[in-house]
Structures are given as C-alpha cells and as structure tokens.
C-alpha positions as CSV (number, residue, x, y, z in Angstrom):
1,X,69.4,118.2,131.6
2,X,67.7,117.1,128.4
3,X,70.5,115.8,126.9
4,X,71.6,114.1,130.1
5,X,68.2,112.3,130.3
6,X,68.6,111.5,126.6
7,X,71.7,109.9,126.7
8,X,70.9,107.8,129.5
9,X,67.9,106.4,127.6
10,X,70.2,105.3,124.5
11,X,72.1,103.7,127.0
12,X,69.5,102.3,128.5
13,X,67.7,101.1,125.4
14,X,71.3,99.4,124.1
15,X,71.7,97.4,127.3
16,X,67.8,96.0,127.2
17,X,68.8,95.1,123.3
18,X,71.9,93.9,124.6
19,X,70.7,91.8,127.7
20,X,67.1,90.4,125.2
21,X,69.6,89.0,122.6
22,X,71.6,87.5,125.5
23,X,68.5,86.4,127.5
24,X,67.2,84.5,124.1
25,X,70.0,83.0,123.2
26,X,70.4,81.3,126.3
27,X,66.7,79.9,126.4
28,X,66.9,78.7,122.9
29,X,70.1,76.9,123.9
30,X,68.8,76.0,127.5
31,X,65.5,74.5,125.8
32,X,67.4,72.4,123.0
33,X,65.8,74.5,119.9
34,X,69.3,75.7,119.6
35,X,71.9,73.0,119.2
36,X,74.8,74.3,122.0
37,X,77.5,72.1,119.7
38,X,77.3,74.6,117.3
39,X,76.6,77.8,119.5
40,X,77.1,76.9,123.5
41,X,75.0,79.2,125.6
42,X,75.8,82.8,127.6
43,X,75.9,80.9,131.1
44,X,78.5,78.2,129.9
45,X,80.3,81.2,128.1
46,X,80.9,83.0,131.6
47,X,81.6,79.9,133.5
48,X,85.2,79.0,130.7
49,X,85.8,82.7,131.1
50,X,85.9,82.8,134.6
51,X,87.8,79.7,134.7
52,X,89.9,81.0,131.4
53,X,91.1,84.3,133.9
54,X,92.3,82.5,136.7
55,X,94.4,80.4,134.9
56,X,97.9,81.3,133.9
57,X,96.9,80.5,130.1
58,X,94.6,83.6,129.8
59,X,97.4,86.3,130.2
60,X,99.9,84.9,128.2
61,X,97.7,84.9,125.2
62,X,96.2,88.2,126.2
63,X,99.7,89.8,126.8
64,X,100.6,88.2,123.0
65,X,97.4,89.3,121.1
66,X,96.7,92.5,122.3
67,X,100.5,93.7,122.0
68,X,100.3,92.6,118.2
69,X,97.2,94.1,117.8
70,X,98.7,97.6,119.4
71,X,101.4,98.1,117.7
72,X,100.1,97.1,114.5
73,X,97.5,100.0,115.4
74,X,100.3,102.2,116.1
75,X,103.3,101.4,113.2
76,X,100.0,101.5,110.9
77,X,98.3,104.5,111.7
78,X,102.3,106.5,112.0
79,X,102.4,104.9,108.4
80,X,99.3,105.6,107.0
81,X,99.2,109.6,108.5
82,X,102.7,110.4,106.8
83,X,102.3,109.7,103.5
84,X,99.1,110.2,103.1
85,X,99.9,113.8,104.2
86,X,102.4,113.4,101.8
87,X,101.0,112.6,98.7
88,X,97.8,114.9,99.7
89,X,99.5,117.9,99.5
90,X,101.9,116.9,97.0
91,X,99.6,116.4,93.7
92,X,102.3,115.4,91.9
93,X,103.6,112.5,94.2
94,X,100.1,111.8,95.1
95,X,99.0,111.2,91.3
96,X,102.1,108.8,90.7
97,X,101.8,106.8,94.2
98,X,98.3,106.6,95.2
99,X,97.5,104.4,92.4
100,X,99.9,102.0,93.2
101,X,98.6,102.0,97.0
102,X,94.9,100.8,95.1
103,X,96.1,98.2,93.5
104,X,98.1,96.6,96.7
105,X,94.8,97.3,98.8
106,X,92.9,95.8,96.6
107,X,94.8,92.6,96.9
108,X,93.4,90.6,99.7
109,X,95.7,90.8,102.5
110,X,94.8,88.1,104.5
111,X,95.6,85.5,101.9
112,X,99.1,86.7,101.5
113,X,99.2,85.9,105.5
114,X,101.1,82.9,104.8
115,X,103.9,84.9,102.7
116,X,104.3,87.3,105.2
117,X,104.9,84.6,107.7
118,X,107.3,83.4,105.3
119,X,108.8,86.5,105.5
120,X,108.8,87.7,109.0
121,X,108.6,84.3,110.4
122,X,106.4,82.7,112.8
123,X,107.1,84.8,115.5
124,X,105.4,88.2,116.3
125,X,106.8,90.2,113.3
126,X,104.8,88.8,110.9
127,X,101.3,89.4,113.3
128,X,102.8,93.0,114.0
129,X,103.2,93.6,110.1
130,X,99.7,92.4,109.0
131,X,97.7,94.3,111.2
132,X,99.9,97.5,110.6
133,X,99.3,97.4,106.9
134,X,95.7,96.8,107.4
135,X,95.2,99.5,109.4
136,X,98.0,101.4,107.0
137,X,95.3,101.7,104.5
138,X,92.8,102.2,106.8
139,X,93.9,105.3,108.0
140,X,95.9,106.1,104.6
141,X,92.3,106.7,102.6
142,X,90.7,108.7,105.3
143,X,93.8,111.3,105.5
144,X,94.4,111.8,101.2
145,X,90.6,111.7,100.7
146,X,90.6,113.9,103.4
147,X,93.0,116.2,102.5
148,X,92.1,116.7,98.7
149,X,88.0,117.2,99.9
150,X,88.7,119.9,102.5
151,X,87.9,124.1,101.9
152,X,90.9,124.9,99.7
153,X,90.3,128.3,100.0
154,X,92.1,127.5,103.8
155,X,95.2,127.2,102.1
156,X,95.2,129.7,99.7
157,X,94.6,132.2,102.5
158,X,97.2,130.9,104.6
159,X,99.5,131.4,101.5
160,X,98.5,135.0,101.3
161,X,99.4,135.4,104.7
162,X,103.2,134.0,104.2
163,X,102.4,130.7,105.8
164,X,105.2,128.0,105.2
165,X,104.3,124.3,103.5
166,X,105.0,123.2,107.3
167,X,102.4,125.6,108.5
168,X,100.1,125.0,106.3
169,X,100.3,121.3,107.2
170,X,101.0,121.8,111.1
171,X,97.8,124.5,111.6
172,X,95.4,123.8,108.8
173,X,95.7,120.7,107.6
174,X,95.9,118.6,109.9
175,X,93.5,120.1,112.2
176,X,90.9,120.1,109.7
177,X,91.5,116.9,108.6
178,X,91.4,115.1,112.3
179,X,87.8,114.0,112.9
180,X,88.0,112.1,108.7
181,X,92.1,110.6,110.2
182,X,90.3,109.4,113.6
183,X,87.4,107.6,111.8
184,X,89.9,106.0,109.6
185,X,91.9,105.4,113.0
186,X,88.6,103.7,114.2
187,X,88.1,101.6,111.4
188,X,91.8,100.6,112.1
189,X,91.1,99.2,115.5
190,X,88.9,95.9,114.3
191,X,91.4,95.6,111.5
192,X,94.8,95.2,113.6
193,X,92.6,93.3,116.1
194,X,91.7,91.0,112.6
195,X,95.3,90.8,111.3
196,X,96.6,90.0,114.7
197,X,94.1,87.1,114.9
198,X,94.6,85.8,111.3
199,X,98.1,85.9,111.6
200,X,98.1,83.8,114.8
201,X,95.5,81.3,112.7
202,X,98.5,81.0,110.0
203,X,101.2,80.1,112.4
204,X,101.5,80.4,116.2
205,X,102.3,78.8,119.7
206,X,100.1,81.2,121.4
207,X,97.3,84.4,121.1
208,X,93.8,84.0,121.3
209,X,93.9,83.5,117.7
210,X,96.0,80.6,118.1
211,X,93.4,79.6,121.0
212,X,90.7,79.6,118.5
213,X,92.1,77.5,116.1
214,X,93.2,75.2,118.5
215,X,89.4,75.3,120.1
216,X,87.8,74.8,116.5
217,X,90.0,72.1,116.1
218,X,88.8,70.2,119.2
219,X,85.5,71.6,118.7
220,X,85.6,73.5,122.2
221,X,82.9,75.9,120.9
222,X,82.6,77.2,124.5
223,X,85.8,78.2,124.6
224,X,85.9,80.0,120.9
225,X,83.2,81.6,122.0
226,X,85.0,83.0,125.4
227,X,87.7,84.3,123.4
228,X,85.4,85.9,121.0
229,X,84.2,87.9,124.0
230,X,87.5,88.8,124.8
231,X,88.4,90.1,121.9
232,X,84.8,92.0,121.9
233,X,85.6,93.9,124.9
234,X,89.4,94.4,123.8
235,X,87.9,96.6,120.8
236,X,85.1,98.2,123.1
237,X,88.1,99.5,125.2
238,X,89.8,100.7,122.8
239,X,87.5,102.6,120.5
240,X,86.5,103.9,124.1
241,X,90.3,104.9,124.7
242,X,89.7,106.4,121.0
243,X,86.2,108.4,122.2
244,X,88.5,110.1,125.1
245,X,90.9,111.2,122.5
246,X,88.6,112.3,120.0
247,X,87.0,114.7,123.1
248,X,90.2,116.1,123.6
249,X,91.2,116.6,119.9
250,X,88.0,118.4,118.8
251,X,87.0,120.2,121.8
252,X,87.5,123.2,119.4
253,X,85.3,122.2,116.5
254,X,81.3,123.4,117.1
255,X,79.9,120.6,114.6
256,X,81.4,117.9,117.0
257,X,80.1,119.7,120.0
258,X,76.6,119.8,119.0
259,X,77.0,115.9,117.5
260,X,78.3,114.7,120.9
261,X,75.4,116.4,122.6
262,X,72.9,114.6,120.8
C-alpha cells in the first residue's frame, strides 16, 4: 500500500512539473515576453497537431520515420548483442577488435550522413543504416563492458560443472548481463529515433525529419514544434514498450524487484 501511494505521488509530482513548464510557457508566449516566432506556444502547438492527424500528410511520414527508426533499433541492437558476446568472451578477438570499434565510434557519425546516403542512396537504406549503427554501439559497449565486469567466479563454476561455451553463454551470461544490454538498448531508442531524423535532414521526400527541415525552412516554427512532440511521445512509447520487457526479463533478479518497488 505504501509503495502504491508512493508511486502515485511521483507521478503525480512529474505531471504538476510537467503541466507548470507547459502552463508558463504559454503565458510568456500569450503575454508577448516570449517571442512565439522563435518558440510558438502549447495552445498553437495542439491546434497544427490536431489538424497535422487528420490530414493524410501525418501518416505517411509517421509510417516512414518510425519504421526507420525500428528497424534501425532492431538490425542495431541484433548487431551490437552478437559480437559484443563475441568478443566478451573471446579475449583474444575482443583485444584485436574492440579497439577498432573505438576508433569508428569515436568518429562522429552524423557527419558521415551524407556518405552513407551516398552509399545507400536517398531512399530508406541509408536512414535504416544510420540509426542501426548508432544504436550498434550503443548496445555493443553495454554488453562487452558488461560481460568482462560481471562475477567471473560464475563461469569458472559452471566450467567445473562441465558446462559447454554455449551454456555458459545461453544460462550465465546472458542472463546476468540483461539489465547492463537493456540500458544500452534504452540509450539505443533516442539514437535510432536521432539517425532516422538526421538522415531524413540529409536527403528525403518524406519523414518528420524531412518535415522539419522543410518547416525550418519556411520558418513554420508551430509546426517543428508539433513534430518535435511527435517524436517525444514516439520515444515515451517505446522506452514504455522497453519498461514491459524489462518486467518480464528480470522478474527473477531480487535487486530489480526491490528497485522497481521504490
């Protein structure tokens, strides 16, 4: 019961924050101390939206974006899992390849958007394989860091006990290595939602990215700002989609338990 009534204050708290920050901004725009050139206001913002959903536009860019930024979320993560199980339990391979994945991650990705598009071409490939490599390394760093900090006294029981390098991997490794993968996985989400949008900046006929540009452009600041929102509540959904999972996959682990019941 106490943990029911102290959940529903941090919710409650959040929305007051939430609905003050929402409630300002629309006085200081309403009153003129806020220029609504530059920033429009939370009642204009509602009235594009609503006018942005019943027009056939809104889909079509919505059905574009968010499939770029899924499966970038899904070829990435797929990527980044494998091999860093990989190279995490293979030293060897991990010592020889890992600092080659540095140096690529620690060129900035979104300026080589343009080459990719090159590439790929200005269709949704190119989108697709932005937001999978960022969330590649994304999810990459939290499994080998992962991996090569958790108990290795795990494994070398498991060894004792005749367990097979798939074993070891299948019930040990993994398992104990979920709840670092999923916050990697997390951090994932914004990133293919970013590469998705970036790649639609560089070169694209539709997306809300695309939208955006062609907003700015115009300087429709109303409308950049709707599709900000959209994109907003597109990552809210999905790191919610992401909370359900992360329920289900620790269910087992007491630390997580307690944490959720905070």
């Amino acid at each position: 019961m106490k943990d029911m009534i102290k959940r529903e204050k941090v919710l409650l708290f959040r929305m007051l924050i939430v609905a003050s920050i929402i409630i300002a901004w629309e006085i200081l725009g309403s009153s003129g101390i806020m220029d609504t050139r530059y920033t429009s206001k939370p009642s204009e913002i509602i009235i594009d939206l609503i006018e942005f959903i019943k027009s056939r536009e809104f889909f079509k860019h919505a059905k574009i974006t968010i499939y770029e930024a899924i499966s970038g979320l899904l070829y990435g993560t797929i990527a980044g899992l494998f091999i860093g199980i990989i190279l995490g339990q293979f030293k060897l391979l991990g010592n020889i390849f890992k600092p080659i994945i540095d140096a690529l991650y620690s060129v900035p990705q979104l300026t080589l958007a343009p080459v990719y598009i090159l590439w790929f071409g200005i269709g949704l490939k190119s989108k697709i394989f932005l937001a999978s490599l960022l969330v590649f390394f994304q999810v990459f760093f939290a499994t080998i860091n992962a991996i090569r900090e958790m108990n290795i006294g795990l494994v070398e029981s498991a060894i004792l006990l005749g367990a097979s390098k798939s074993q070891i991997t299948k019930d040990i490794v993994i398992p104990t290595c979920t709840p670092w993968i999923l916050v990697g996985i997390r951090t994932g989400i914004g990133s293919s939602l970013v590469g998705a949008i970036i790649g639609e900046y560089m070169g694209a006929s539709a997306g809300f990215g695309w939208m955006i540009a062609y907003a700015t452009s115009y300087f429709k600041i109303t409308r950049v700002m709707t599709c900000i929102t959209i994109l907003l509540t597109i990552g809210m959904l999905l790191n919610s989609l992401l909370n359900l999972v992360e329920r289900k996959l620790l269910k087992w682990n007491p630390a997580y338990i307690r944490r959720d019941e905070k």
